[in-house]
MDTraj code that builds the backbone (N, CA, C; nanometers):
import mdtraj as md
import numpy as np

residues = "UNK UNK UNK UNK UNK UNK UNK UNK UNK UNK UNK UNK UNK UNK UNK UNK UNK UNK UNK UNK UNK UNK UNK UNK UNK UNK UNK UNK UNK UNK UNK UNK UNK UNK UNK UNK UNK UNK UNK UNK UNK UNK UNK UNK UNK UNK UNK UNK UNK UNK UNK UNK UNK UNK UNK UNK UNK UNK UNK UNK UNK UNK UNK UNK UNK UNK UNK UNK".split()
xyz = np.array([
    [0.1375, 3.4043, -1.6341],
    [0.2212, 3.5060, -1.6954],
    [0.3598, 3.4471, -1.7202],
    [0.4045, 3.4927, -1.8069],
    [0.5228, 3.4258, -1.8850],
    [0.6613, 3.5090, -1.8485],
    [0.7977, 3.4947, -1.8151],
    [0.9000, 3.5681, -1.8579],
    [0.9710, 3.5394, -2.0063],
    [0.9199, 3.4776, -2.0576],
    [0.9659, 3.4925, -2.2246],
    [0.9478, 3.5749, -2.2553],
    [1.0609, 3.6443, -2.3647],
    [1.0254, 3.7716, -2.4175],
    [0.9956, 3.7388, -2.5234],
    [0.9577, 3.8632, -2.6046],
    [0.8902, 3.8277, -2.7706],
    [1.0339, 3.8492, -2.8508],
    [0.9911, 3.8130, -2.9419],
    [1.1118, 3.8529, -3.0372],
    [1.1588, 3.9925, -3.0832],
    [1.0263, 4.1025, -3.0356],
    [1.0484, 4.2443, -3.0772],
    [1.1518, 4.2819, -2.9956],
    [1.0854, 4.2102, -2.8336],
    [1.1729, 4.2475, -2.7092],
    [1.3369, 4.2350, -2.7051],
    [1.3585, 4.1079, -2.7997],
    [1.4827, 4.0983, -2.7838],
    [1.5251, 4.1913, -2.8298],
    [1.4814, 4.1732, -2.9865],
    [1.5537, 4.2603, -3.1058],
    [1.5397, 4.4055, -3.0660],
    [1.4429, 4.4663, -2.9627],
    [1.5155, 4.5844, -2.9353],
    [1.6060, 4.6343, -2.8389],
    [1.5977, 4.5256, -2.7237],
    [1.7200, 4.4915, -2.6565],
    [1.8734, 4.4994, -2.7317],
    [1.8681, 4.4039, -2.8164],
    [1.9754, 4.3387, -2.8943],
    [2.0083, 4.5028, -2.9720],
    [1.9611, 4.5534, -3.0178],
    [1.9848, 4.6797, -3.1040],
    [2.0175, 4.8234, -3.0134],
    [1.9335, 4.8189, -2.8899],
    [1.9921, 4.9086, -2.7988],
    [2.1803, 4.9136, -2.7248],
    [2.1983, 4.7662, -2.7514],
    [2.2987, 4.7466, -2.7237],
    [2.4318, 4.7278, -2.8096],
    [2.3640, 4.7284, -2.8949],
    [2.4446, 4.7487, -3.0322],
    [2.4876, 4.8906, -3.0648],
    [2.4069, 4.9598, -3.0811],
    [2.4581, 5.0748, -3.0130],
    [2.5320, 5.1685, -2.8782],
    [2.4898, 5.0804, -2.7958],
    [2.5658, 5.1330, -2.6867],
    [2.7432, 5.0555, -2.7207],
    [2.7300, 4.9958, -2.7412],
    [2.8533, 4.9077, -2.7938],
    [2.9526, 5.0079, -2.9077],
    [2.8967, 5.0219, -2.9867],
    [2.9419, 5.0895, -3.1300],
    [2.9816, 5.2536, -3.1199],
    [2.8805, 5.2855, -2.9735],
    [2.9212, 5.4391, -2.9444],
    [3.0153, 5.4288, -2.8416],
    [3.0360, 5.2886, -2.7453],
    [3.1999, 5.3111, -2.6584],
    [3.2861, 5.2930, -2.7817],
    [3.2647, 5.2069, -2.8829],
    [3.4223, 5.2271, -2.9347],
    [3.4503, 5.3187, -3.0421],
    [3.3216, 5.4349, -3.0398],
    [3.3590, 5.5404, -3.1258],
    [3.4611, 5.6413, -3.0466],
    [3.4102, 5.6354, -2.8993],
    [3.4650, 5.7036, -2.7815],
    [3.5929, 5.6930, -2.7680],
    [3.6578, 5.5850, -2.7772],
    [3.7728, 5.4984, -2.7690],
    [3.8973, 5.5711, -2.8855],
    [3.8260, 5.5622, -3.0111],
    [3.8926, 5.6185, -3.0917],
    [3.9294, 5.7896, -3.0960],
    [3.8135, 5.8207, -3.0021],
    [3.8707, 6.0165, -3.0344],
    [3.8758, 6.0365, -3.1303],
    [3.8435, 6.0234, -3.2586],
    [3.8337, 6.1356, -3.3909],
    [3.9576, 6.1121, -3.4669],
    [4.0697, 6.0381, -3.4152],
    [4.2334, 6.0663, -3.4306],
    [4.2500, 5.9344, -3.4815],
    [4.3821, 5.9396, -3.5732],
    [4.4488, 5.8329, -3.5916],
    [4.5079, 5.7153, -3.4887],
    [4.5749, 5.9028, -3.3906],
    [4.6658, 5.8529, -3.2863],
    [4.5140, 5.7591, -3.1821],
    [4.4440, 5.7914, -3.1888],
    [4.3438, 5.7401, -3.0890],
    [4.3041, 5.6271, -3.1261],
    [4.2828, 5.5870, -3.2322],
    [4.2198, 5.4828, -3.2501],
    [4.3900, 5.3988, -3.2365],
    [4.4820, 5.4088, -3.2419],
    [4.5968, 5.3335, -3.2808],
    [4.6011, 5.3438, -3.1012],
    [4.6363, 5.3910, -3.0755],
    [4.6443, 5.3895, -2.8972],
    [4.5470, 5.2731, -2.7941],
    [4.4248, 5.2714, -2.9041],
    [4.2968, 5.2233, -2.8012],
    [4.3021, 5.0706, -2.8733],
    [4.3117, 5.0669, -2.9849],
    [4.2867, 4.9358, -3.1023],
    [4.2442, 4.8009, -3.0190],
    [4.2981, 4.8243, -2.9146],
    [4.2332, 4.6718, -2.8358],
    [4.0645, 4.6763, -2.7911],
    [4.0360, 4.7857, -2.7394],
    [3.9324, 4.8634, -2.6220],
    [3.8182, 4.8413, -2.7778],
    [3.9088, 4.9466, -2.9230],
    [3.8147, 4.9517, -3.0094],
    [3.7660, 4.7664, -3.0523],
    [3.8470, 4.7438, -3.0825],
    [3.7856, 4.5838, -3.1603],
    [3.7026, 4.4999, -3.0221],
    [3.7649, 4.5010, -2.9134],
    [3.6255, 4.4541, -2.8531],
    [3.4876, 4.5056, -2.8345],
    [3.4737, 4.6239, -2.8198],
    [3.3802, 4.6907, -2.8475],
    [3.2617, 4.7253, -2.9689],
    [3.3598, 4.7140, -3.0665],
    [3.3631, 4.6826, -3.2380],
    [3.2526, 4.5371, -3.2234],
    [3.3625, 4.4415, -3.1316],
    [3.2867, 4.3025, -3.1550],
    [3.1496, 4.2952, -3.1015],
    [3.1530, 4.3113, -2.9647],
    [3.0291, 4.3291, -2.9552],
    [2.9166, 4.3985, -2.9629],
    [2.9541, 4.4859, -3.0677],
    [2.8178, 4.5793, -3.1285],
    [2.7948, 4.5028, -3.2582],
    [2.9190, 4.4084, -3.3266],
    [2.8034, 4.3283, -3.4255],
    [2.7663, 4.2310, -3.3705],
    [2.7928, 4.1364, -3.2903],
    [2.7222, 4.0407, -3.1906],
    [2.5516, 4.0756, -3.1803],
    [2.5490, 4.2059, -3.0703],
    [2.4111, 4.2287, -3.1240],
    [2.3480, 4.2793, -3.1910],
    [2.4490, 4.3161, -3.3120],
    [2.4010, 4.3894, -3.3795],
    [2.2950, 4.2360, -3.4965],
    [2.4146, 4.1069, -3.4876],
    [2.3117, 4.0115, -3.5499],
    [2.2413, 3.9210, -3.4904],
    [2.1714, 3.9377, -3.3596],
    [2.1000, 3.9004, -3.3028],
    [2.0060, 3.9479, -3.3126],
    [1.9670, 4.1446, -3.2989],
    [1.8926, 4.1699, -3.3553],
    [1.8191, 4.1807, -3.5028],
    [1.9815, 4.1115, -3.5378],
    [1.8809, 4.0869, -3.7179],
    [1.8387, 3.9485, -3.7122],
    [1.8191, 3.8452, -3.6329],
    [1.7861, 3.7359, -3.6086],
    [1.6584, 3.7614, -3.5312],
    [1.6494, 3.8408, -3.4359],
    [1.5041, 3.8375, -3.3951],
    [1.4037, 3.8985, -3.5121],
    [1.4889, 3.9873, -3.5493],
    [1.3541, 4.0614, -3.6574],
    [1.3280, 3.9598, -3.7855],
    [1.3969, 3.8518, -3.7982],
    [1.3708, 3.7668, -3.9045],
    [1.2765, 3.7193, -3.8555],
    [1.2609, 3.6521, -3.6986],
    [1.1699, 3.5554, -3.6719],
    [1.0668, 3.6346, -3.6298],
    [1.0697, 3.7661, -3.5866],
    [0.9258, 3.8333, -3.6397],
    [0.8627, 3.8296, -3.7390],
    [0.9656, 3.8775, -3.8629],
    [0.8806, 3.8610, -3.9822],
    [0.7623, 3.6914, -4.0202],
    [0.8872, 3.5836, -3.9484],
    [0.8143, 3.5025, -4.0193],
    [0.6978, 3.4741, -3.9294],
    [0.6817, 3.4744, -3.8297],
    [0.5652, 3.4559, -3.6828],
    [0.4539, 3.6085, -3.7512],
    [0.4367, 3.6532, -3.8513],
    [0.3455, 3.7969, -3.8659],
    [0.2690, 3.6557, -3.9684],
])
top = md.Topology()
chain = top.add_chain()
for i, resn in enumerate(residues, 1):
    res = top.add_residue(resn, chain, resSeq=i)
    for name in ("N", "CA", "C"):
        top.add_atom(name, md.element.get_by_symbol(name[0]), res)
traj = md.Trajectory(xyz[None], top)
């Protein structure tokens, strides 16, 4: 038995977390100008790493496609 994951595994890893990522720094911002201008640090790291995995999971689902 293997601990490698498949590539689905990542990519839904990678996408679960992309979202969890993308919804703290919606949080961050509060709806507001003043909020997002208050938080702007909290938001862009947060920001960053929801596209991080956000293109990892578009990297696993490529190498699904081509492994089908």
């Amino acid at each position: 038995m293997s601990d490698q994951k498949t590539p689905q595994e990542i990519g839904t890893h990678a996408l679960n977390k992309a979202v969890h990522y993308a919804d703290k720094a919606d949080r961050y911002a509060g709806g507001t100008f003043a909020g997002a201008e208050a938080n702007a640090e909290h938001i862009a790291i947060y920001g960053g790493l929801a596209t991080v995995y956000a293109d990892i999971a578009k990297a696993a689902a490529a190498l699904t496609d081509n492994n089908v």
